[in-house]
Structures are given as structure tokens and as C-alpha cells.
C-alpha positions as CSV (number, residue, x, y, z in Angstrom):
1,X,-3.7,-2.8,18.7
2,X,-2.8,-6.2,20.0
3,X,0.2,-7.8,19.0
4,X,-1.2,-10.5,16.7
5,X,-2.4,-8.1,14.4
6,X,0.9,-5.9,14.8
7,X,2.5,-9.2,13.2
8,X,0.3,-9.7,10.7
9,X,0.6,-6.4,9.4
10,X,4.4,-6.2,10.0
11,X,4.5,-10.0,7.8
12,X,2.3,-8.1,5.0
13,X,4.8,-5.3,4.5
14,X,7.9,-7.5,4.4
15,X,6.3,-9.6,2.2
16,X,6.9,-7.7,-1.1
17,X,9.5,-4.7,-1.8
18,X,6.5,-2.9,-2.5
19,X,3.0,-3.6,-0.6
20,X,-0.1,-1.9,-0.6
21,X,-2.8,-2.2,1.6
22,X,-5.7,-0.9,-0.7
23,X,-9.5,-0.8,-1.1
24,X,-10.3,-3.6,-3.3
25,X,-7.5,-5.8,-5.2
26,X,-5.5,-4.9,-8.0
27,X,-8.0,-6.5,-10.3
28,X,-10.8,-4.7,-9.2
29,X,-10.5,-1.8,-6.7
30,X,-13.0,0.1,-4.8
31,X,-11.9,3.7,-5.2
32,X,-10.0,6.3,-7.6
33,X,-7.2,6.7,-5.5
34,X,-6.6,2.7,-5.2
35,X,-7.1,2.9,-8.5
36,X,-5.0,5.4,-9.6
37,X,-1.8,4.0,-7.5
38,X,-2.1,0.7,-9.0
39,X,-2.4,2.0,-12.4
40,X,0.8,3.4,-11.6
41,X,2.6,0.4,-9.9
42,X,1.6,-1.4,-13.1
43,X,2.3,1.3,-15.6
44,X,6.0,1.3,-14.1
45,X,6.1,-2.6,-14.0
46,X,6.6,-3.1,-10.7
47,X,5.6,-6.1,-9.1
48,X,4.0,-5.5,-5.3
49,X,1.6,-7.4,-2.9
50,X,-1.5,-5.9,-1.5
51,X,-4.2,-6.4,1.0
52,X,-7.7,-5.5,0.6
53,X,-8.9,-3.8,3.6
54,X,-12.3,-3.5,3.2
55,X,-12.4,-7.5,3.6
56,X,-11.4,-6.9,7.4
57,X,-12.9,-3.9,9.4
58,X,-10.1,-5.1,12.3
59,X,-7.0,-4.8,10.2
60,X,-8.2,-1.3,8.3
61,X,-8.1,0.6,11.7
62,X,-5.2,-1.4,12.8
63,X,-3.6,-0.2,9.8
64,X,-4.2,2.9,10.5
65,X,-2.9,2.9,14.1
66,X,0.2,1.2,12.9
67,X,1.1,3.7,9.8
68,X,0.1,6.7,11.4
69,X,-1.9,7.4,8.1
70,X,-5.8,7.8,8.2
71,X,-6.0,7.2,4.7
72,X,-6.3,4.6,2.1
73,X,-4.2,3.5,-0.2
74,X,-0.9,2.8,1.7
75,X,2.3,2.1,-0.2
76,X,4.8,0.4,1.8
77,X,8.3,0.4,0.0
78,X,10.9,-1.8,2.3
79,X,9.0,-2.1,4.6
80,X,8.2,1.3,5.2
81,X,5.7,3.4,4.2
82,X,6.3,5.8,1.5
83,X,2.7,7.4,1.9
84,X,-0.5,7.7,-0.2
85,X,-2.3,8.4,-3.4
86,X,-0.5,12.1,-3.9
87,X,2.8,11.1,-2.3
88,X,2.9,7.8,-4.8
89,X,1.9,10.2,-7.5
90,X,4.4,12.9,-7.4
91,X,7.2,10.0,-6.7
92,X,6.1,8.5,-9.9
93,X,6.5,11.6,-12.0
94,X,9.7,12.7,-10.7
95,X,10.8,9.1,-11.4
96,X,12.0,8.6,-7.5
97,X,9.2,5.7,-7.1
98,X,11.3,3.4,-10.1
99,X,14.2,3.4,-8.0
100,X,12.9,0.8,-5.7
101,X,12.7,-1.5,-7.5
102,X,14.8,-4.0,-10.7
């Protein structure tokens, strides 16, 4: 991965307590699992940034790379990444995922 996109995905994460790179937007996403961690994000009333990566083929593999993670979504929490669609739903349910943020 070359460092431009290493930044750009480092200023995504920061940019929010909670961030989420995702397929499709909050408004309108492209799969269940997307789906099914925003409906949670919102259900707890968090507010997060995300990033659509089927709108850049070069930044979903970078993503990738950089995470670690093969899979989409990605919940980043701090900065860091918490995990995906099961990891965001059993952290909601036990009520750890709240604790992050207000």
C-alpha cells in the first residue's frame, strides 16, 4: 500500500470516535451486514463517519491490507478497529459498544 493511501485511511479513522468504512452509505447500504451495523450505530445514537468503499476499488483492498480484516463492514472505535458485523453485534448486546461514546 503506498503511503498516500495509508494517510488517507489513517485521516478517515481519526475523523470520528466511531468510523466505518461500509458498503454503501448510511442512507442506503449495499449489504445486510452494513446494514445491520448501522441500524445499530443508529439504534444506540451514536454518531460515526463512514466511507463507502464500493465508490473506490483502491481504497477497499487498501483497507483491507491496512485492518488486517478481509471483510466488510469495518468499525473503527478510536481509531482502532473494533471488528465487524458479529463483533459489532455481540458488543451491542452486551452493552460494551455504548461505552464509546456520550
Amino acid at each position: 500500500m503506498n503511503a498516500e493511501l495509508k494517510t488517507k485511511i489513517e485521516q478517515l479513522i481519526k475523523s470520528h470516535k466511531l468510523f466505518l468504512f461500509m458498503k454503501g452509505t448510511p442512507d442506503d447500504p449495499q449489504c445486510g451486514f452494513s446494514w445491520k451495523v448501522v441500524d445499530i450505530l443508529r439504534g444506540l445514537g451514536a454518531a460515526f463517519g463512514s466511507f463507502d468503499i464500493l465508490s473506490d476499488e483502491e481504497m477497499r483492498q487498501a483497507v483491507k491490507e491496512y485492518s488486517n480484516w478481509p471483510t466488510y463492514p469495518q468499525l473503527y472505535v478510536n481509531g482502532k478497529l473494533v471488528g465487524g458485523c458479529d463483533i459489532v453485534t455481540e458488543m451491542a448486546e452486551t452493552g460494551e459498544l455504548k461505552k464509546f461514546w456520550g
